[in-house]
C-alpha positions as CSV (number, residue, x, y, z in Angstrom):
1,X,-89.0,13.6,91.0
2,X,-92.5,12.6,91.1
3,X,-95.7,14.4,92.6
4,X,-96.1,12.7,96.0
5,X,-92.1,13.4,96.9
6,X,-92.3,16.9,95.6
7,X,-95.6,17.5,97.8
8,X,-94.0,16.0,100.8
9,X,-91.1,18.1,100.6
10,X,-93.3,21.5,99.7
11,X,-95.3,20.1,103.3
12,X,-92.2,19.7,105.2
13,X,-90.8,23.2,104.3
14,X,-94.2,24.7,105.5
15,X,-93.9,23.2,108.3
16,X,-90.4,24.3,109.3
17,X,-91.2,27.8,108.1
18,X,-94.8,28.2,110.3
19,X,-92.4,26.5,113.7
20,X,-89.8,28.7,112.9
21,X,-92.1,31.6,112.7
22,X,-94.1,30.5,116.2
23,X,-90.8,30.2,118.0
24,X,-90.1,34.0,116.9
25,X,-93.4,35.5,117.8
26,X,-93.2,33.7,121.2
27,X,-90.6,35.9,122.7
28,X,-87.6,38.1,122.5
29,X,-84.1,38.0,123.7
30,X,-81.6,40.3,124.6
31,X,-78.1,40.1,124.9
32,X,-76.8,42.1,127.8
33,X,-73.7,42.7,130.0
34,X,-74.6,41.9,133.7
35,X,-74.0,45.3,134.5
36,X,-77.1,46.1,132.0
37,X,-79.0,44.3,134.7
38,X,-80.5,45.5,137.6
39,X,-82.0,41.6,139.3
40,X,-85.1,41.8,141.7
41,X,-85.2,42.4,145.3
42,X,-87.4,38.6,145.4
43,X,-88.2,36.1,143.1
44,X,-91.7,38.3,142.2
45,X,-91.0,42.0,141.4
46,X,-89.5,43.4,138.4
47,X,-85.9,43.1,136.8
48,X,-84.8,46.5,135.3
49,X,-82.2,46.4,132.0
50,X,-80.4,49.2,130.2
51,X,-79.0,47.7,127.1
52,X,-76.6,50.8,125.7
53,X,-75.8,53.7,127.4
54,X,-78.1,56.2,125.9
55,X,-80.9,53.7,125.8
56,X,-84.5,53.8,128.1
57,X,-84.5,51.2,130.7
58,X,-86.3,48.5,130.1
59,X,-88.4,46.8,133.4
60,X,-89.9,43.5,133.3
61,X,-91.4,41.8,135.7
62,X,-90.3,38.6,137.5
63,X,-92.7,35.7,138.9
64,X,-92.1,32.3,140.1
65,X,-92.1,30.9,136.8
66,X,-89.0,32.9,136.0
67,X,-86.3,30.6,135.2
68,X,-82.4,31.7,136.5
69,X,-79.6,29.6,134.3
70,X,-75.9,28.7,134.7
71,X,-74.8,27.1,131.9
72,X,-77.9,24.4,131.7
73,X,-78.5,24.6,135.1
74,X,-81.5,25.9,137.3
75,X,-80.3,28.0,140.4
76,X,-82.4,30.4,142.3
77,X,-82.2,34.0,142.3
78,X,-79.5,34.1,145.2
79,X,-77.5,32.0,143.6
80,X,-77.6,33.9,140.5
81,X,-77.2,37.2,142.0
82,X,-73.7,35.6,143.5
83,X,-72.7,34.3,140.2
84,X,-72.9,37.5,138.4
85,X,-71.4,39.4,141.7
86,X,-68.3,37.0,140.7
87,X,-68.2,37.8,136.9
88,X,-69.2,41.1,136.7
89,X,-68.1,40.9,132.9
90,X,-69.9,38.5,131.8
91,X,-73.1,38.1,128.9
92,X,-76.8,37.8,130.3
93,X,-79.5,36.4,127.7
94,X,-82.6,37.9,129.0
95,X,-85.7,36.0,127.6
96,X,-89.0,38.3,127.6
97,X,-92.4,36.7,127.2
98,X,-94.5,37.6,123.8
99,X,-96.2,40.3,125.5
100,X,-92.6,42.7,126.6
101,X,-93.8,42.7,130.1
102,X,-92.5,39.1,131.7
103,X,-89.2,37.5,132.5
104,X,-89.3,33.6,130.8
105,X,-85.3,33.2,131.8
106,X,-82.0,35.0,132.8
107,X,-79.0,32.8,131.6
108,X,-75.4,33.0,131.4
109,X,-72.8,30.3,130.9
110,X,-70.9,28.5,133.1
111,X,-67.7,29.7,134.7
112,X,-65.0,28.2,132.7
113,X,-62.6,26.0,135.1
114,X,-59.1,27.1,134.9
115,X,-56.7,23.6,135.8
């Protein structure tokens, strides 16, 4: 293999390695059951989670930049708090900002369509 192929591959790797690295350090996620989740009284306030029994709960807070997910689609905060009054047992991923303190997204999949 010569030089210039081996150095391009050595720059590539680095390069996956340092983005794969950023997208860690940017924030955290936590897989929850909705009943883990306590969702804010309005789109600003805080979201409180408890992920095991014998666990502290965790509080966050909420803002407008908060995204709510079904599936891959935006819904507001209602809409989400109806959802998950529907399927009480179903799986939250909670997305936390870099610094623990801020919501990025609350998502859960889509209802599955029974024919």
């Amino acid at each position: 293999m010569n030089q210039h192929l081996k150095s391009l591959l050595v720059a590539v790797s680095f390069g996956v390695f340092a983005a794969a690295a950023t997208a860690q350090a940017y924030h955290r996620v936590y897989e929850l059951s909705s009943r883990a989740v306590d969702l804010p009284k309005s789109d600003v306030g805080s979201l409180e989670a408890k992920p095991c029994k014998t666990c502290s709960t965790l509080r966050f807070s909420t803002d407008s930049r908060t995204v709510y997910q079904i599936g891959e689609y935006p819904v507001n905060l209602e809409q989400m708090r109806k959802e998950l009054s529907a399927r009480p047992e179903t799986m939250v991923l909670l997305s936390v900002a870099q610094d623990q303190r801020t919501v990025i997204r609350l998502k859960i999949d889509a209802a599955v369509q029974t024919p």
